[in-house]
LUMBANU-89710 format. One record per residue (C-alpha): x, y, z; residue number from 1. Coordinates in steps of 0.5 Angstrom, whole numbers, plus 500, padded with zeros to 3 digits. Layout:
<site xx="X" yy="Y" zz="Z" n="NUM"/>
...
// end
This chain:
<site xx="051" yy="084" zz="101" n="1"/>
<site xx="047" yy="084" zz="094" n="2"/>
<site xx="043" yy="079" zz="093" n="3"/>
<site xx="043" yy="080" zz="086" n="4"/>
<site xx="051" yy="079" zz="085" n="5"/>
<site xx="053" yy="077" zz="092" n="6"/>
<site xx="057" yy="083" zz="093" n="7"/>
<site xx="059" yy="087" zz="098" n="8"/>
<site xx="059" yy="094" zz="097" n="9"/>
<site xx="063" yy="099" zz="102" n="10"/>
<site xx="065" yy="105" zz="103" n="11"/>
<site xx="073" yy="107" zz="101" n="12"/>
<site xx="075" yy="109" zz="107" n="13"/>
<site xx="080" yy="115" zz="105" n="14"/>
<site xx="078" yy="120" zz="100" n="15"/>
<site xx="080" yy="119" zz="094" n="16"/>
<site xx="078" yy="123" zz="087" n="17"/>
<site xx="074" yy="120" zz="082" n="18"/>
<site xx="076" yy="116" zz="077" n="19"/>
<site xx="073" yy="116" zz="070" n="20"/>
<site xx="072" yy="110" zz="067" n="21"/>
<site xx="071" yy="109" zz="059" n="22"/>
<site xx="069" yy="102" zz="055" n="23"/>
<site xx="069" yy="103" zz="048" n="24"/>
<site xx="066" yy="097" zz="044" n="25"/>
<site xx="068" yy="093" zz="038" n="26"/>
<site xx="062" yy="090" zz="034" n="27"/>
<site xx="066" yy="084" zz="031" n="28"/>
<site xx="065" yy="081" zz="039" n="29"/>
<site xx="059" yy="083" zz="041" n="30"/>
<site xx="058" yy="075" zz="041" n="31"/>
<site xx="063" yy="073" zz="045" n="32"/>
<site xx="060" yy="070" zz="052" n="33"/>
<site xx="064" yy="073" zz="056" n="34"/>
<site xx="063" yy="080" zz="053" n="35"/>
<site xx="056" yy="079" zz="053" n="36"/>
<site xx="056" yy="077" zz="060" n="37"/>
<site xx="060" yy="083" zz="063" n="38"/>
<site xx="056" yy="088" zz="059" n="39"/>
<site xx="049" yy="085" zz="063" n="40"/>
<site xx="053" yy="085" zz="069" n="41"/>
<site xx="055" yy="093" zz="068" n="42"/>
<site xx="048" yy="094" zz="066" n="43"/>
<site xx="045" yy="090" zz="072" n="44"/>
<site xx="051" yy="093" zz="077" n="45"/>
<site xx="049" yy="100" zz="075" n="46"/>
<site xx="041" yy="099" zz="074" n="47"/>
<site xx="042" yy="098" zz="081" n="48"/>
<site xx="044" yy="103" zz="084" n="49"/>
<site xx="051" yy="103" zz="085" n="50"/>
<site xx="054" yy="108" zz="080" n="51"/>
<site xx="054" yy="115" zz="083" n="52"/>
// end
């Protein structure tokens, strides 16, 4: 369990193949809340560790 974000990372329990993720972002919503919030919770998620 993170502390951070209370969420338990586990292993997928079959192989499967990666998965590209692309995020585009649009300038005219970089203050809405939700965005805001979603982006410091990539950054922290990934600043973590768990992006492989």
């Amino acid at each position: 369990m993170d502390p951070i974000t209370d969420v338990h990372v586990a292993e997928f329990p079959l192989e499967i193949p990666s998965l590209g993720v692309d995020i585009v972002w649009n300038p005219w919503l970089q203050d809405d809340p939700f965005r805001q919030w979603l982006g410091h919770t990539l950054k922290t998620a990934t600043a973590s560790g768990y992006a492989h």
